[in-house]
N, C-alpha and C positions, 0 to 999 in steps of 0.2 A: 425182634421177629414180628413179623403182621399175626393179628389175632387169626387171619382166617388159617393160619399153619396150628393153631390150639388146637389141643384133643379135649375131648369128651372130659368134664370131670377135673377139669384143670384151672384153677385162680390163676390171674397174671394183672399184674398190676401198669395202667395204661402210660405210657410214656410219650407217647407225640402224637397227633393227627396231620398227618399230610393229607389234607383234605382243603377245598375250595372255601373259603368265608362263609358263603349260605349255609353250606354242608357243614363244617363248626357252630356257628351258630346251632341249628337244629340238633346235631348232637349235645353242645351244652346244655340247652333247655331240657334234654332229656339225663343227664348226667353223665353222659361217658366225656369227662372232663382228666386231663392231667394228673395221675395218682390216684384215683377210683380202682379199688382193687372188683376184677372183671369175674365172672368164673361163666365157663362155658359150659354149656346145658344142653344144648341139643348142635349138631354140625351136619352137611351135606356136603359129598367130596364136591369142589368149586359150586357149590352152591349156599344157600340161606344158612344161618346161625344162630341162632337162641341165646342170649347170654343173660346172666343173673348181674343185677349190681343194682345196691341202696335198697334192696326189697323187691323189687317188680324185674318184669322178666322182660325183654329186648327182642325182636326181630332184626337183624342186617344181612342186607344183599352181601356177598362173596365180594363184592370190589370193594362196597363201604368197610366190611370188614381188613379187607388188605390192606388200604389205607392207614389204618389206627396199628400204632406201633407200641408191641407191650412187653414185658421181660417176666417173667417166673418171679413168683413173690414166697420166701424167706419165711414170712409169714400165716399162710392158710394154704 
């Protein structure tokens, strides 16, 4: 499922970006990398998103977020 369908208060751990080269790139350098378990912080309905991962906190626009495909983690 795309992160930007996550609710509030919810870990999910990242599984793909379909996202353009530039756009991977710039998320790599910031961490949201393949298996980075995500937790969502703040949401807006089709709007911006807050997310937590590695310690520091995340802004993504509503499309960057739809892009990044993540599943429910087992673990947190």
């Amino acid at each position: 499922m795309p992160l930007s369908m996550c609710r509030i208060g919810s870990t999910v751990v990242v599984k793909d970006l379909s996202v353009d080269d530039a756009l991977a790139k710039r998320l790599y350098s910031m961490g949201v990398i393949k298996g980075v378990f995500v937790k969502v912080v703040s949401a807006e309905y089709n709007g911006p998103m807050t997310i937590e991962l590695l310690g520091s906190q995340l802004a993504l626009g509503f499309e960057i977020a739809s892009q990044i495909q993540v599943e429910t983690s087992k673990y947190h």
